[in-house]
GUDRENDO-435465 format. One line per 4 residues: number of its first residue (from 1); for each residue x, y, z of N, C-alpha, C. Coordinates in steps of 0.2 Angstrom, whole numbers. Atoms other than C-alpha are relative to their C-alpha. Layout:
BEGIN
NUM	X Y Z X Y Z X Y Z | ...
end
This chain:
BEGIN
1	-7 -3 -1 -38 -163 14 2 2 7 | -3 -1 -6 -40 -159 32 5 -4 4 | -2 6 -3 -31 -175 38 6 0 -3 | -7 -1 3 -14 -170 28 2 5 1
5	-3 -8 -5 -14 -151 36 -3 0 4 | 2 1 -5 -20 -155 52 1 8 3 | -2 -7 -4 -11 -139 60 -1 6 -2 | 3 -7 5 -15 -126 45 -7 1 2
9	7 -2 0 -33 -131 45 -3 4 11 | 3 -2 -8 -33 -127 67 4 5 -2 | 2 -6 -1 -24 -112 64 -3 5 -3 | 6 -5 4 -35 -105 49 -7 2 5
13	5 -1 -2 -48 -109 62 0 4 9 | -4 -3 -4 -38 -99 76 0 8 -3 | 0 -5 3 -37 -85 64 -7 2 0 | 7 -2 1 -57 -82 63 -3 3 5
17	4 -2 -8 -56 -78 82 2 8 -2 | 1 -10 0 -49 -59 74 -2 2 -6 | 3 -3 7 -58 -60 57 -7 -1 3 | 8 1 1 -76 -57 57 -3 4 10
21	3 -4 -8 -89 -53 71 2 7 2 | 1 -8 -1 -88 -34 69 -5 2 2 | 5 -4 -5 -97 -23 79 -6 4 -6 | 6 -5 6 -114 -14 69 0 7 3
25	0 -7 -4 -114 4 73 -9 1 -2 | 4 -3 3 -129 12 73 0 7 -3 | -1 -6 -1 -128 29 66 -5 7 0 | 4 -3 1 -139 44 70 2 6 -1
29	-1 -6 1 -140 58 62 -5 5 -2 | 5 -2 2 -148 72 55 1 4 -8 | 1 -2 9 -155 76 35 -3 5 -1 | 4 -7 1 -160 94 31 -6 -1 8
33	4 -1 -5 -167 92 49 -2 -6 3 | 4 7 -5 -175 75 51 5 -5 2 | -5 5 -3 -168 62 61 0 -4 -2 | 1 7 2 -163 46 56 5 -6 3
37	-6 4 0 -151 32 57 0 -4 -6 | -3 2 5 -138 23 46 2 -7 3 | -5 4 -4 -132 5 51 6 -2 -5 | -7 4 3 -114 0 47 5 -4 4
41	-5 5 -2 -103 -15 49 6 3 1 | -9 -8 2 -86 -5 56 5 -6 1 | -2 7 0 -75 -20 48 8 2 2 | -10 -4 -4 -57 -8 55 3 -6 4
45	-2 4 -4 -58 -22 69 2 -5 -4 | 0 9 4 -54 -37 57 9 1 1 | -6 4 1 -37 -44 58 7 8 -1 | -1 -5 2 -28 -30 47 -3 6 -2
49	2 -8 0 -41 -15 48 -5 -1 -5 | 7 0 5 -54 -21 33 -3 -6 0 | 4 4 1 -67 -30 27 4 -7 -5 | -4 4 7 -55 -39 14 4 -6 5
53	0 5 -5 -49 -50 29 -3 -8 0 | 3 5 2 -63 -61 27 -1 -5 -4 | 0 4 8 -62 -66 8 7 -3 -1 | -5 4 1 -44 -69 11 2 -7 4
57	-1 7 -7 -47 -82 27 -3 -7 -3 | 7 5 3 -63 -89 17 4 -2 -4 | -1 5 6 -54 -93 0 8 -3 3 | -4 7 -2 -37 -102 9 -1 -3 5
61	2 3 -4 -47 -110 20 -4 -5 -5 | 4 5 3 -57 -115 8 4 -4 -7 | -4 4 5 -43 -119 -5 5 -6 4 | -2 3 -1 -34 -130 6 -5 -5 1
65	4 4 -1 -50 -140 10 -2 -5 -5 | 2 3 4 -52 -143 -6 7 -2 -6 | -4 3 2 -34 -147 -11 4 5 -5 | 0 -5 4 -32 -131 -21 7 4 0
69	-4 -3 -1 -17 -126 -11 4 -4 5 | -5 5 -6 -2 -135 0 4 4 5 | -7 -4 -4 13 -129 12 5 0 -5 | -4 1 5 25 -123 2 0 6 -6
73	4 -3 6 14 -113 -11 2 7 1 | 0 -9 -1 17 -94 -15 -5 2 -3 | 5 -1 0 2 -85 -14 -1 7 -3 | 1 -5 4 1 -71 -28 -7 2 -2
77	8 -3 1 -13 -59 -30 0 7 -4 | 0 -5 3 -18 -45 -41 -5 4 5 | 2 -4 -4 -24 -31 -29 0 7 -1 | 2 -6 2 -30 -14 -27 5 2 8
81	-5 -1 -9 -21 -14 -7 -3 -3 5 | 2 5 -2 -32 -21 4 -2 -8 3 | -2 8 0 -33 -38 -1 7 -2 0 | -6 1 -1 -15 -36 -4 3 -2 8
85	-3 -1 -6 -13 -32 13 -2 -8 7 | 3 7 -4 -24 -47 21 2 -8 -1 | -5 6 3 -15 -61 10 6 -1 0 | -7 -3 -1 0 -51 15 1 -7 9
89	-1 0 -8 -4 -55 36 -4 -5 0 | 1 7 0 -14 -72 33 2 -6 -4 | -4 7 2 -3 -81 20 7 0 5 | -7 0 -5 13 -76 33 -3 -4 6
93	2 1 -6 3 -81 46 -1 -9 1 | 2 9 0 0 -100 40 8 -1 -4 | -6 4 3 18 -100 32 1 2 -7 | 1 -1 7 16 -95 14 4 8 -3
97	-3 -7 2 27 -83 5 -6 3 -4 | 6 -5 2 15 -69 -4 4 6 -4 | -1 -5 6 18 -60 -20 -7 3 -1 | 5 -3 3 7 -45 -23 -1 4 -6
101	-1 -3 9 5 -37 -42 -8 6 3 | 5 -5 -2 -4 -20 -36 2 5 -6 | -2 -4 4 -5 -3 -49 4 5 4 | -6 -6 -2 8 11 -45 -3 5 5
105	3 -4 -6 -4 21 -37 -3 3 5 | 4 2 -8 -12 15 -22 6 5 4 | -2 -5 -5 -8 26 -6 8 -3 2 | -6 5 -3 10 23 1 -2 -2 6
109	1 3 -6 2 18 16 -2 -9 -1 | 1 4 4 -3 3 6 7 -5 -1 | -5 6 1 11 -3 1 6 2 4 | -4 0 -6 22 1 15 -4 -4 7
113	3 4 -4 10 -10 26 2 -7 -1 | -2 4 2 12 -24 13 5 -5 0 | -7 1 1 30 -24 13 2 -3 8 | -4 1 -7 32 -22 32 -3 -8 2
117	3 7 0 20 -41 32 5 -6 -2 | -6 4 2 35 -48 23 -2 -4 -8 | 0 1 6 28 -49 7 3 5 -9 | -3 -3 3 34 -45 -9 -6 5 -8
121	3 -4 6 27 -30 -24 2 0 -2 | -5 1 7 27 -31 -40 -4 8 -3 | 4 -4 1 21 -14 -46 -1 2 -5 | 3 0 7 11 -11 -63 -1 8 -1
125	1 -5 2 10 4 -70 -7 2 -5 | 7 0 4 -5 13 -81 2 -2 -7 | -2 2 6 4 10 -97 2 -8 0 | 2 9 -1 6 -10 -91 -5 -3 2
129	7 5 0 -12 -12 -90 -3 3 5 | 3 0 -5 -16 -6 -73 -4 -6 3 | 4 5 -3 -28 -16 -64 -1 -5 -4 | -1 5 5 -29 -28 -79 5 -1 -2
133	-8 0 0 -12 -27 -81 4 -4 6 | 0 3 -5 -11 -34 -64 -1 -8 1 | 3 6 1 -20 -49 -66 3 -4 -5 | -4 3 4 -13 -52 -81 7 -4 3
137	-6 1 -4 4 -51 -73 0 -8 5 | -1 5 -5 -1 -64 -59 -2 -7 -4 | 0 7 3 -6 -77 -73 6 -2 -4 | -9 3 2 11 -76 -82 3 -4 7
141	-4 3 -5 19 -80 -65 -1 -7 1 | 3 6 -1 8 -93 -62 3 -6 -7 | -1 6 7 12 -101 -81 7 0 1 | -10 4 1 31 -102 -79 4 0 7
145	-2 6 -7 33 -105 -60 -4 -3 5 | 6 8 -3 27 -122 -51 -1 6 7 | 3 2 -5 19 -122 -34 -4 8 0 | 3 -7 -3 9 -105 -36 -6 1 1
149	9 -2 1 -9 -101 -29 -1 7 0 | 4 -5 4 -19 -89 -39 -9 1 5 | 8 -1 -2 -34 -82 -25 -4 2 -5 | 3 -3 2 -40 -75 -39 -7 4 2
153	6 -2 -5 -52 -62 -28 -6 2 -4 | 5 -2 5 -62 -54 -45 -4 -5 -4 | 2 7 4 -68 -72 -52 -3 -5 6 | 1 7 -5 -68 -84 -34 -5 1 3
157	5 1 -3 -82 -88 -30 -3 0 6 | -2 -1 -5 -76 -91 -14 -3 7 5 | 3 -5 -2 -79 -73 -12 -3 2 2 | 5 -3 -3 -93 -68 -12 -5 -5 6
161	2 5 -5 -97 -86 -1 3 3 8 | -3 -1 -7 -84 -78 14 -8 7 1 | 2 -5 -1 -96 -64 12 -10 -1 3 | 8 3 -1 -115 -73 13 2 -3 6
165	-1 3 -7 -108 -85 27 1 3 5 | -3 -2 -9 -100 -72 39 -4 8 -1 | 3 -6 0 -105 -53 34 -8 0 0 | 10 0 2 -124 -57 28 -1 -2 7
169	3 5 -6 -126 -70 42 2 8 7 | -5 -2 -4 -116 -59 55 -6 7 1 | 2 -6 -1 -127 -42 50 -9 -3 1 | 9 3 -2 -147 -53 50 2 1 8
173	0 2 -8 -140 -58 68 -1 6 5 | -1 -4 -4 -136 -42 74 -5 5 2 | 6 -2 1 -150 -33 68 -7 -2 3 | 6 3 -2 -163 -45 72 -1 -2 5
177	-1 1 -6 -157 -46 89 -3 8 2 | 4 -8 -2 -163 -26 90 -10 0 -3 | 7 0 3 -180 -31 81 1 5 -7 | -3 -4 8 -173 -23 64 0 -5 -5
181	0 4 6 -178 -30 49 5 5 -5 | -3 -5 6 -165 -22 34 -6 -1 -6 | 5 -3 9 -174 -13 18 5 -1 -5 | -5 -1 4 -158 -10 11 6 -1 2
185	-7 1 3 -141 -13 6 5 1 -2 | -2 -3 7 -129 -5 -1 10 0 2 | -6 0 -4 -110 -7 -2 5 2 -10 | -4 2 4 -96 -2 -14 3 -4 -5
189	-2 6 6 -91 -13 -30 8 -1 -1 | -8 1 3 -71 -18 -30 -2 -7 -5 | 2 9 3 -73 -37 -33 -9 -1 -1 | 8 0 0 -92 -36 -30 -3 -5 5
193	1 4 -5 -89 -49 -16 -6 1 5 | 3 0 -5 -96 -40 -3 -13 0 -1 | 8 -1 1 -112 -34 -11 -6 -6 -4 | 3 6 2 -116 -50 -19 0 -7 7
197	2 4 -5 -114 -61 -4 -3 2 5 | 4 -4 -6 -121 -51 9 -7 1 -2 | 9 0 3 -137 -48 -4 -3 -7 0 | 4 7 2 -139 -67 -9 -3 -2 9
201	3 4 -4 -140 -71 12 -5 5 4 | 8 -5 -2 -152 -56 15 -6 0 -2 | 6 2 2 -164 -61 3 -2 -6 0 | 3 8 -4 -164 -78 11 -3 1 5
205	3 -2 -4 -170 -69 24 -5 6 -1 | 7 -8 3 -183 -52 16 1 0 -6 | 1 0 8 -184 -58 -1 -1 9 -5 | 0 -7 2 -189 -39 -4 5 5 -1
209	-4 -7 0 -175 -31 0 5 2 -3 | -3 -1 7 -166 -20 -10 9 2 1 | -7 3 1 -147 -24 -14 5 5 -5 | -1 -6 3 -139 -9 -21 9 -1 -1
213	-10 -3 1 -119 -7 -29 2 6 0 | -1 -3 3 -111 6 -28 4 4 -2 | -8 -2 2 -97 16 -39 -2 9 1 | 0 -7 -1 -91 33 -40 -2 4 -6
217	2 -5 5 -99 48 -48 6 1 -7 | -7 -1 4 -81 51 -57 0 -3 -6 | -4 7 5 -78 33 -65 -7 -4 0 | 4 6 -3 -95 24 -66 0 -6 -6
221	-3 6 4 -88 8 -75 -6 -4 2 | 8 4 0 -105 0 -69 -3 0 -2 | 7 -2 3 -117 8 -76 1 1 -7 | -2 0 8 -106 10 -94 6 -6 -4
225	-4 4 -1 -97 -7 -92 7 1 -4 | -7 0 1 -81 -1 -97 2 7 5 | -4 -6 -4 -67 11 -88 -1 5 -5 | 0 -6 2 -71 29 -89 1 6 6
229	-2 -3 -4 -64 43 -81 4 1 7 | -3 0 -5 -56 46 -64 -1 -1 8 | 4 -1 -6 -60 43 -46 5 -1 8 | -6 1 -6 -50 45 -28 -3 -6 6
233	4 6 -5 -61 30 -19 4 -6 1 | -2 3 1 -47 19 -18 -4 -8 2 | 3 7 -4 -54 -1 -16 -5 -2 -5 | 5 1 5 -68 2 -29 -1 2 -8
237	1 -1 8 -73 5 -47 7 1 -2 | -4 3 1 -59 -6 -52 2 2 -7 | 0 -3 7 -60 -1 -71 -3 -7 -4 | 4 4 5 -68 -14 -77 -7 -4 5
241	4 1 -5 -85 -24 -71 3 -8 1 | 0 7 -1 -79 -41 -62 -5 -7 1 | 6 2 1 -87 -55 -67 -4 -4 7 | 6 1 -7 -94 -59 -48 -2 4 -1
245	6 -5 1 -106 -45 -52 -4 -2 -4 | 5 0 7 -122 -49 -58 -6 5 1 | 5 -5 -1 -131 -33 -61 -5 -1 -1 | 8 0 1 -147 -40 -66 -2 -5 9
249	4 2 -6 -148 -49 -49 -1 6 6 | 1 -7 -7 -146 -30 -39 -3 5 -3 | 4 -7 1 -156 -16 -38 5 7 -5 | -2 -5 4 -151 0 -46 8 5 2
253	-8 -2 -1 -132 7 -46 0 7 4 | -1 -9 -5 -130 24 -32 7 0 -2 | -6 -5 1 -116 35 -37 1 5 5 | 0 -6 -4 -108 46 -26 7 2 -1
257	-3 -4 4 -96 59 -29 8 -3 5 | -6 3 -2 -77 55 -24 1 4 7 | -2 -7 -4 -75 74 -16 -5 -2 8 | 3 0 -6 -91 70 -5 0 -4 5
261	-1 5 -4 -86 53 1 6 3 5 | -3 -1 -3 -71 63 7 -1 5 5 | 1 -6 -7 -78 77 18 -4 -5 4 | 5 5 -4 -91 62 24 4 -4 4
265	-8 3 -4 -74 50 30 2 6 6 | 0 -3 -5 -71 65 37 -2 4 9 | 5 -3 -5 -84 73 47 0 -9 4 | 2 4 -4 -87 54 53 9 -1 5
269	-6 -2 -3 -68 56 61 0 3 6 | 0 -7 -7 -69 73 69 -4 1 3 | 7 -2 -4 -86 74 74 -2 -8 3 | -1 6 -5 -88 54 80 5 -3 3
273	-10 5 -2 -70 47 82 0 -6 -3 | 0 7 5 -75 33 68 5 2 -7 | -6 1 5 -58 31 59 -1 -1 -6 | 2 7 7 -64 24 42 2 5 -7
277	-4 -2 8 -57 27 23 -6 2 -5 | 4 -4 2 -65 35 11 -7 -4 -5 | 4 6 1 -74 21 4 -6 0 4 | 4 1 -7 -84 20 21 -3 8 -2
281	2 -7 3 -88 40 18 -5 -2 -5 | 3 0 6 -95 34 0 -5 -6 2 | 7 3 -3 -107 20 8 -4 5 3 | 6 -4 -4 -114 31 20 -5 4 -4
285	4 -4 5 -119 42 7 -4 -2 -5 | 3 1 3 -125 31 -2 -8 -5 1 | 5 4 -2 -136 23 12 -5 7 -1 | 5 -6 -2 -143 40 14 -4 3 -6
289	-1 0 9 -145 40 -6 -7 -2 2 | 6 5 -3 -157 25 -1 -6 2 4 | 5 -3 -5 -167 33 13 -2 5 -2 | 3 -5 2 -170 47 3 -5 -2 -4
293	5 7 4 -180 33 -10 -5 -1 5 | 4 2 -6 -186 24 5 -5 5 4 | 1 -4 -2 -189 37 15 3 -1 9 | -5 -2 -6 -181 43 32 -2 -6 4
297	1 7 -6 -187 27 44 2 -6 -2 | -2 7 3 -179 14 31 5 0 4 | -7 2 -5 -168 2 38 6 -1 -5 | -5 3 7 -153 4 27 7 -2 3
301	-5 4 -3 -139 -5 32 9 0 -6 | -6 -1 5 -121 -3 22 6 -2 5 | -8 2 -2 -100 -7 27 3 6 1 | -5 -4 2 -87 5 33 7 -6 -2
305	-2 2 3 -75 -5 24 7 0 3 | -3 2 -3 -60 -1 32 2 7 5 | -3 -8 -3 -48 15 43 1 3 -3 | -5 -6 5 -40 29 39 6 -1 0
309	-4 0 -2 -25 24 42 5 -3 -7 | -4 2 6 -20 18 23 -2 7 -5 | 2 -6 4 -27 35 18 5 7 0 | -4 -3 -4 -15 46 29 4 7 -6
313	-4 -2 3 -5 52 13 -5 2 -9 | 6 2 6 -22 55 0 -2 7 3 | 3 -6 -4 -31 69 0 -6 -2 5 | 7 -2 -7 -43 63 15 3 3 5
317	-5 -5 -4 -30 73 25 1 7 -1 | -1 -6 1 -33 88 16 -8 6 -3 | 7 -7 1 -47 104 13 -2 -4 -6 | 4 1 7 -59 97 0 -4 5 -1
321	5 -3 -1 -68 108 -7 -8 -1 -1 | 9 2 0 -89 108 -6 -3 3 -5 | 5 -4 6 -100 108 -22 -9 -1 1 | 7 0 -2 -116 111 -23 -3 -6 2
325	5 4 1 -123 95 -26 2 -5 5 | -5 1 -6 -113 89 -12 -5 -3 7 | 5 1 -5 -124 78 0 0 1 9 | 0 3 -7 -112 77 16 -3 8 3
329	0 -6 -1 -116 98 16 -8 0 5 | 4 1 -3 -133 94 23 -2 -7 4 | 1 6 -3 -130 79 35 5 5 6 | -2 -2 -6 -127 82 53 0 -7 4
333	1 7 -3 -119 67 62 -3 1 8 | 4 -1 -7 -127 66 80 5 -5 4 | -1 4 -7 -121 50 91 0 -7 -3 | 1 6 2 -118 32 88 -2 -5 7
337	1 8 -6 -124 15 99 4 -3 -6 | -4 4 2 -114 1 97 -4 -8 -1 | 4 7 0 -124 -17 94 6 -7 4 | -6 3 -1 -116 -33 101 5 -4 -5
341	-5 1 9 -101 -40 89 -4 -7 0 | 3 6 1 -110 -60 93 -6 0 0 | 8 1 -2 -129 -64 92 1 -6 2 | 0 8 -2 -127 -82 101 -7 -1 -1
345	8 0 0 -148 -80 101 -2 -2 -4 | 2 -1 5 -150 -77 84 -1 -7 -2 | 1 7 3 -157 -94 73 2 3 -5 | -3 0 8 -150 -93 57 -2 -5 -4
end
C-alpha cells in the first residue's frame, strides 16, 4: 500500500522525528536513608506530551501499510484522554478527521486539548457504560457510517508492537550504553500496551527479568478481573482487564495508592522540576515497590507517562493528605542525570 500514499507514508515517517527517542532519567534518591536510583523513560517529550504518541503513529502507520486505512477515513477512538489527544494531533496531521468517545470525567484539561487539535467528543457517561460504553459507542458508529477506522487501542495488537519496537528497543539501548543491565520493569496497565511490549523486548534481551503491571490500590481490576472501586490515576485501571494483557506472562501485580502517587507527581515537580502526571508519581512508586524485593542496587526501570499539564484542574494541584502507609513519606529525591535520547552504538 505504500505506492498508493506515497506522501502519508513520508510524512508518518516525518512524524517519528518527534515521537519517540525520549530521554532516560536516572533518578537518585534516597529510601529510609539509603541511596538508590530509579530509571524512567520521561515520555513529556513525545509529540503531544505522552507516551501514547507512539501507539498512535505505530498503529496508522501500520494500518495504512497494510490497507486497513485510506485518505479520507474518520478515525474514531474510545479513550481515557491521552490516546485521544495523540489521534487528535496525528490523524489532523496526516489529514484525517478524528471522533473521540471519551467518559465524562477526564480532566478538562483533556478535553480542552482534544477539541483545540480539531477534533470532535462524544462524551459517555457512568450510566452509558463508561469506558465500555465507549467502546461500544465507537462500534455503533463504525456499523452505520462507511469510511471509519476503528484504532482500537485495548485489542491492536499493533500496540503493544509500537511499544516492543521503539520504547523496549529504545530503553535496552540507553541503558546498555551505561553498562545497565535492567532487573525490572514496571509500568501502569491502561491498554497494557506499554507493559506488554516493552516486557516481550526485554526478555529478548535478560530472559530473567521481571515485568511487572501496575494498578491502583483503590480500583484493583487486575488482580479481581472485574471493576471495583474508585481511583484518581487517570490513564489506568480502565475498569476492566484489556484483552492485550496477559497476566500469566508478567510477574506479580504492584499496587500503589492513588493519594501516594499524588504527593510522589508532586515532590518530583517541586523538588526536581520533572513535570509529570500522576500516573508517573504511581510507577515510581512502584519501581521502588520493586527494589525493595530486589533490594536497593536493583536496576528498576519504569515510564513517566506523561506531564502535568492535563492534570492542572485534579487534585495534583491540591494538599493531599499523608497516610501512614504512604510510601512517598519516606523517599527523599536527591538529583537526576540525563542519558542520551539516541544509542547509535547500541546493536540491537
Amino acid at each position: 500500500m505504500t505506492e498508493r500514499y506515497p506522501e502519508i507514508i513520508k510524512k508518518i515517517a516525518e512524524l517519528w522525528r518527534i515521537v519517540g527517542n525520549s530521554p532516560m532519567l536516572a533518578i537518585r534518591y534516597k529510601y529510609f536513608g539509603e541511596e538508590r536510583t530509579i530509571y524512567a523513560k520521561s515520555e513529556q517529550f513525545n509529540i503531544t506530551g505522552s507516551i501514547k504518541d507512539r501507539m498512535a503513529l505505530y498503529i496508522l502507520q501500520q494500518a495504512y501499510l497494510t490497507g486497513q486505512i485510506k485518505p479520507g477515513d474518520t478515525i474514531v477512538e474510545a479513550t481515557s484522554g491521552n490516546t485521544g489527544i495523540a489521534f487528535a494531533a496525528i490523524g489532523r496531521a496526516i489529514g484525517h478527521k478524528v471522533v473521540i468517545v471519551m467518559p465524562d470525567w477526564m480532566s478538562k484539561e483533556r478535553v480542552d486539548i482534544i477539541r483545540s487539535l480539531g477534533a470532535e467528543i462524544i462524551p459517555v457517561t457512568k450510566e452509558e457504560g463508561g469506558f465500555l460504553g465507549s467502546i461500544q459507542r465507537t462500534e455503533e458508529i463504525a456499523d452505520k457510517q462507511p469510511n471509519i477506522f476503528l484504532p482500537r487501542q485495548f485489542a491492536n495488537l499493533a500496540n503493544a508492537e509500537a511499544h516492543q519496537q521503539t520504547t523496549g528497543k529504545e530503553i535496552w539501548c540507553q541503558l546498555a550504553e551505561q553498562g545497565i543491565i535492567p532487573d525490572a520493569f514496571v509500568a501502569g496497565v491502561g491498554t497494557g500496551g506499554t507493559v506488554m511490549g516493552v516486557g516481550q523486548f526485554l526478555r529478548g534481551k535478560v530472559p530473567g527479568i521481571k515485568i511487572h503491571p501496575l494498578e491502583p490500590t483503590e480500583s484493583p481490576t487486575l488482580s479481581t478481573g472485574y471493576q471495583v472501586g474508585a481511583h484518581r490515576i487517570q490513564g489506568i485501571s480502565d475498569e476492566f482487564i484489556p484483552s492485550l494483557v496477559k497476566l500469566d506472562a508478567l510477574n506479580e501485580i504492584i499496587d500503589v495508592s492513588d493519594g501516594d502517587a499524588i504527593i510522589l507527581a508532586q515532590m518530583l515537580a517541586s523538588r526536581l522540576g520533572l513535570a509529570v502526571g500522576i500516573s508517573s508519581g504511581a510507577n515510581f512508586l512502584g519501581a521502588v515497590k520493586i527494589q525493595n524485593e530486589l533490594g536497593g542496587h536493583a536496576n528498576v526501570v519504569t515510564t513517566f507517562s506523561d506531564s502535568n499539564k492535563k492534570y492542572l484542574s485534579t487534585d495534583l494541584m491540591r494538599t493531599e493528605p499523608v497516610r501512614p502507609n504512604y510510601l512517598s513519606t519516606n523517599i527523599e529525591l536527591l538529583d537526576f542525570r540525563i542519558f542520551n535520547r539516541t544509542c547509535q552504538a547500541c546493536n540491537v
